[in-house]
N, C-alpha and C positions, 0 to 999 in steps of 0.2 A: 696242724699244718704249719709249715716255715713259712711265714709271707714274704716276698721280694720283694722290694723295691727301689733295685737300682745291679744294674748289671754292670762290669766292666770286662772289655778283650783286650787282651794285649799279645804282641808275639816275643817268644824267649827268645834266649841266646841261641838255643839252638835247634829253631823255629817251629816251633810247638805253637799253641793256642791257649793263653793260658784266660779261663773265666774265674773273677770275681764276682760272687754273690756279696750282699748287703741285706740283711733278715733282721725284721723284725723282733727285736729281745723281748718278748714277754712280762719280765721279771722287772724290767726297767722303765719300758717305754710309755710315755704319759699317758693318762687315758683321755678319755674326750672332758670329762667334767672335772679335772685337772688344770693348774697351770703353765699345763707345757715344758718350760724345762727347769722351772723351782722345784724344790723339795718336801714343798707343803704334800697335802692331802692330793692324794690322785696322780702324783708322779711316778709311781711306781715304786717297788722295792730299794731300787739303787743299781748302781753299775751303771754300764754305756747302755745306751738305749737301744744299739743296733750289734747284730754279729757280722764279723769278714770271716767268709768260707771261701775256697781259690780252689780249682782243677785245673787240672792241664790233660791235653790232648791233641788229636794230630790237623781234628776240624773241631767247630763251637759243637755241632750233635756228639761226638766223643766224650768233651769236656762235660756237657751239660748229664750225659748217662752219667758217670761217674760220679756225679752229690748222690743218686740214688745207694750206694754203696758206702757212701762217708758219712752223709745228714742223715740222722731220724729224722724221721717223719716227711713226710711230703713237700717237695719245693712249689709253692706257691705262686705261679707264675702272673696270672690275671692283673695285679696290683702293680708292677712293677712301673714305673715313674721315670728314670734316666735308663740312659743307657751310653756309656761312655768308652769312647777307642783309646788304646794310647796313639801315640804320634807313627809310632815302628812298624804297627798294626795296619795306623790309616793311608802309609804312604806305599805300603806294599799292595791296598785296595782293599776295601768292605766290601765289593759284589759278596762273597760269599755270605759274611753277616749278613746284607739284606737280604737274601735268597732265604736264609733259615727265619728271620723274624719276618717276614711277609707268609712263607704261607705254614708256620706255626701256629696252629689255633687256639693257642691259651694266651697268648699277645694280643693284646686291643692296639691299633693303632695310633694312640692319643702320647704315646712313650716319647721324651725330647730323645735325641738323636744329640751326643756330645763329643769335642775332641780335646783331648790334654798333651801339653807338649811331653810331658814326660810319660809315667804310667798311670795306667787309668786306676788298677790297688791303690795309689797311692792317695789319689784324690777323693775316692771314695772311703777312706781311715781318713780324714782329715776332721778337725771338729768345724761348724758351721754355729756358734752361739751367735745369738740367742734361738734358734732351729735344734732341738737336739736332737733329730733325724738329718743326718747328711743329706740324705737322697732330697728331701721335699726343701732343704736347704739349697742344695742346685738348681732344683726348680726354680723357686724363687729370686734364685739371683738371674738367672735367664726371663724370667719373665715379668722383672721390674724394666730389665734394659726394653724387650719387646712392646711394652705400653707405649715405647719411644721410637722404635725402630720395628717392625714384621718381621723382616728378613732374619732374627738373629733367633725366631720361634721355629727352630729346628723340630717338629714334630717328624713321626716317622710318616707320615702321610706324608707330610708338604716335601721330608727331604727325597720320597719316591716319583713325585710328582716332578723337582726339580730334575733326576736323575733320567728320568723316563725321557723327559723334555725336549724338542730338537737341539736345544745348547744343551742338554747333558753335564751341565755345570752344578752340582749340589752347593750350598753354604749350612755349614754346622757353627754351632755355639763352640767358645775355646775358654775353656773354664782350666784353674790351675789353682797350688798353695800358693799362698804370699808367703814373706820377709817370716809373718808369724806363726805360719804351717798353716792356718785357714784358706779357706776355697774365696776365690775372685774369679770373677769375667776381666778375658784377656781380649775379648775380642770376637772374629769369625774364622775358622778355617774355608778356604776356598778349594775344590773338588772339583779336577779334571774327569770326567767318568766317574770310576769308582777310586780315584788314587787323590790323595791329598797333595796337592803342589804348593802351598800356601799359604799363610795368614798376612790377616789385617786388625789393624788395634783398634779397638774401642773408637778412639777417634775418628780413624779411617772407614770404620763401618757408617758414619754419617755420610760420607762420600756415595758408598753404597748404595743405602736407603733414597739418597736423592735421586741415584741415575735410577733406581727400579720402581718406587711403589711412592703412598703416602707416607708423612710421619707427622707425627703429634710431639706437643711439651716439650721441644730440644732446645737446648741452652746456648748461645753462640755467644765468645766474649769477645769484645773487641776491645784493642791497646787504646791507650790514649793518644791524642797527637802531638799534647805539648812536652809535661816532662815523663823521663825514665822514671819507674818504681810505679807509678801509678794503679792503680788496683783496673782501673779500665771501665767501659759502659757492660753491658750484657743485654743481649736482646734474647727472648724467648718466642721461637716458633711456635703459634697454638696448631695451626695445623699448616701441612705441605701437601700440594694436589702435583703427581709427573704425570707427564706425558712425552712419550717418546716416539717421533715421527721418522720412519727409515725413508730414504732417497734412492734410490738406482739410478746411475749415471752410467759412462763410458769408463770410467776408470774404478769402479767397484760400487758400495755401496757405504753413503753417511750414515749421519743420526743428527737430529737434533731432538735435543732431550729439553722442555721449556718445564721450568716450574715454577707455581704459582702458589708464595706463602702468605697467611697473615700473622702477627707479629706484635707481641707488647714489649716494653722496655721496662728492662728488671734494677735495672742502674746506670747510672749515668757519670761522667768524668766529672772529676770536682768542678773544673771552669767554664761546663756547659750549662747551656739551661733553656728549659722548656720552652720551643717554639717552634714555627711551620719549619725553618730551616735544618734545625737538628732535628726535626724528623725523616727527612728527606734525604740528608747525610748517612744517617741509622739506617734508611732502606737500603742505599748504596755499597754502605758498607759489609751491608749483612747477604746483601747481593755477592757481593766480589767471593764474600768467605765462602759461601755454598758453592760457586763456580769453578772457585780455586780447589775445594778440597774434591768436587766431581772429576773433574781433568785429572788431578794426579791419582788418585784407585784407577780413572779411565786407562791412564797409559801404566799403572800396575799387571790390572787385568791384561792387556793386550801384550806386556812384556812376556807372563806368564802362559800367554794364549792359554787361557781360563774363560770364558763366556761367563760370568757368575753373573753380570745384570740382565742375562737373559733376552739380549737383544735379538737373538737366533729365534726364540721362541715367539718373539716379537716380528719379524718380519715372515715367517710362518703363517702367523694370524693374517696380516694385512697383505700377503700375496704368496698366496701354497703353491702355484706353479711354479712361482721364478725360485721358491726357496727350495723348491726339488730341483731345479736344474740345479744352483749353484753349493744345496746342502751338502756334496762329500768333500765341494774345497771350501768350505764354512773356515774352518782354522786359518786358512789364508784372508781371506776376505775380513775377517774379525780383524787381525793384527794389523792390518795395514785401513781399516774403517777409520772416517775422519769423523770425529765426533764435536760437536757444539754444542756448549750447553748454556742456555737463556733463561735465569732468575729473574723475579720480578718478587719483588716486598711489599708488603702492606702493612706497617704498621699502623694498626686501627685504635688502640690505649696504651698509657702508662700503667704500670702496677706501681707507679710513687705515689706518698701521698705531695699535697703540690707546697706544703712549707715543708722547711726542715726545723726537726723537733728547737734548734736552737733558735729560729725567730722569734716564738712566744718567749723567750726567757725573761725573768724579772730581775733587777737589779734586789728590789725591794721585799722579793719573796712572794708576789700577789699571783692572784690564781692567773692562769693563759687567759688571754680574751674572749669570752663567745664569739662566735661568725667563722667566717674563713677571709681569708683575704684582707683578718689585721694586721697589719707593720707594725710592729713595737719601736721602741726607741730605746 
C-alpha cells in the first residue's frame, strides 16, 4: 500500500482541481527503532523519506480516481495527517472539499485542516528538519502554537463544527516556506462560510484566543519606560479564563468579553526591582496589552464582517429566540456590535531567582556565600 499522509488542493490556471499526495517512501523512511532523521542504523536505505504524486481534475473525486491509474499499488487513505488548501483554492471556497472528506469513509476525522498563501505542492516539498516527514512536521508546528492558543488546532472536526455554526465563521492554520524554503506558522486564516477573506499573524491570533476561549504559557513583552534599546520586562500567562456576556439594547446588540489571567514574570527592566508596586504596574501593563491587541482583531473581524470569535454562536446559546429573530441580519448586527473588553491580571510568582548572579561575586576568588539574602561587598 502507498500510505498518505498529507493531502494538498489547489486550483490551476485554468481552473482545474489539482491534488497532491505526500506517501510514505518505504526505502527511506525512518523506522520506529531508528533515529528519525540520522543516518545511523534504522533510517532507512537513503533518499527523501516522502514521495510528491499531483493529479488534476475537474472536482477532488476526479482527481483522486486518477492515482488509481498513475500509482501502483493502493493509496492509503486512513493515515493521512494534513490536509492543506492553496490560497486560490481557499478563496473560491472549500464547501466542496468538505462535502467529499466528510462523508468519505477512509478519512478519520482527527486530519488538521490547513491554508498556505501560495500553493499547497509547494509546501508540502518543503523540507521540515529535524522532522524528516513533512506532513508530521506541520503537524507539529500547529500544534506547539495550539498548547498556547485552541483556536489555531484546525482539526476537520472542530473546523466542521465552526462551519456548521450560527457564525458560520471557520479559522484554519496558515502554514508557509520561509526566507529558507522550510515550512513556518504564519498565523490563522479567517472563513466567511466556505470562502477565505482573511488572515491574521501569529501575533494577532493572541487577540483572538483572548476574545473566544482559554489560553495557557503566552509570552507578553512589555517596553521599558525609561531608555530606548532596552530589552524590556516579559510577563508570562500560565493560564486565561473568557467570558463573553452579549447585551440586547434598542440599538443592537454588545459584548463584553472579561478575562481573568494569572501570570509570572519572566524578566524584568534593568531599573526595576522586586516589589508590591511593580507588580501591580506588571498587572496593568499586561492588562492594557491583551485589551489592546483584543479591540484591534475586534474591529479587523467586523471590518471583514467575518464572525470568527464566534459571538453568533454565543448569543444563540444564551437566547435561541431572539438569535432567530435577529439571525438572517447577524452580518449587520456583528459589524456595527459595540464590544468591551475587561482584563484583569494576577500575577501570583516570579520565575527570577531573587539576586543577580553578579552580587555573590568575589573580588578575592572565594566561594558565593551560603544562605540567601547575603550582600557582598
Amino acid at each position: 500500500m502507498n500510505i498518505v499522509i498529507a493531502l494538498g488542493i489547489d486550483r490551476t490556471d485554468d481552473g482545474l482541481v489539482r491534488v497532491t499526495a505526500q506517501l510514505v517512501n518505504p526505502d527511506a523512511a525512518p523506522s520506529a527503532g531508528g533515529s528519525g532523521s540520522g543516518s545511523g542504523e534504522g533510517s532507512g536505505k537513503g533518499g527523501a523519506p516522502f514521495i510528491i504524486r499531483e493529479e488534476t481534475g475537474t472536482i477532488i473525486e476526479d482527481a483522486m480516481d486518477k492515482f488509481k491509474a498513475d500509482v501502483p499499488h493502493l493509496m492509503y487513505l486512513a493515515h493521512n495527517t494534513v490536509l492543506v488548501f492553496g490560497s486560490d483554492y481557499a478563496k473560491q471556497g472549500i464547501d466542496g472539499a468538505l462535502d467529499y472528506f466528510e462523508r468519505n469513509r477512509y478519512f478519520r476525522r482527527n486530519q488538521l485542516f490547513l491554508v498556505t498563501p501560495g500553493q499547497a505542492q509547494d509546501v508540502l516539498s518543503a523540507p521540515s528538519e529535524p522532522e524528516p516527514l513533512n506532513a508530521l512536521g506541520l503537524r507539529a508546528l500547529v500544534e506547539q502554537i495550539g498548547e498556547m492558543f485552541r483556536v489555531v488546532n484546525s482539526e476537520q472536526l472542530e473546523v466542521m463544527k465552526e462551519y456548521l455554526s450560527p457564525s458560520q465563521a471557520s479559522v484554519l492554520s496558515l502554514v508557509d516556506r520561509g526566507a529558507t524554503g522550510h515550512i513556518l506558522m504564519k498565523g490563522v486564516a479567517l472563513f466567511r462560510g466556505a470562502k477565505m477573506v482573511d488572515v491574521l499573524t501569529v501575533d494577532e491570533t493572541k487577540g483572538l484566543a483572548w476574545l473566544m476561549m482559554d489560553t495557557r504559557q503566552v509570552v507578553i513583552p512589555l517596553p521599558c519606560d525609561a531608555k530606548d534599546g532596552d530589552v524590556g520586562s516579559a510577563v508570562r500567562l500560565l493560564g486565561s479564563h473568557t467570558q463573553v456576556i452579549p447585551r440586547f439594547g434598542s440599538d443592537g446588540v454588545s459584548f463584553l468579553v472579561k478575562v481573568q489571567a494569572r501570570a509570572e514574570i519572566d524578566r524584568l527592566c534593568p531599573n526595576d526591582r522586586l516589589s508590591e508596586k511593580t507588580y501591580q504596574q506588571l498587572e496593568q501593563k499586561t492588562a492594557k496589552y491583551m485589551e489592546r491587541h483584543m479591540q484591534a482583531v475586534m474591529t479587523k473581524l467586523q471590518a471583514d464582517d467575518v464572525d470568527a470569535c464566534q459571538f453568533g454562536t454565543r448569543l444563540f446559546i444564551e437566547d435561541p429566540h431572539t438569535w432567530r429573530q435577529i439571525s438572517a441580519q447577524w452580518p449587520a448586527y456583528f459589524a456595527r456590535a459595540q464590544v468591551r473588553c475587561n482584563v484583569r491580571v494576577h500575577i501570583t510568582r516570579t520565575a527570577l531567582s531573587s539576586n543577580t548572579p553578579e552580587s555573590a561575586a568575589s573580588r578575592s576568588g572565594l566561594a558565593p556565600p551560603a544562605g540567601r539574602g547575603v550582600i557582598t561587598q
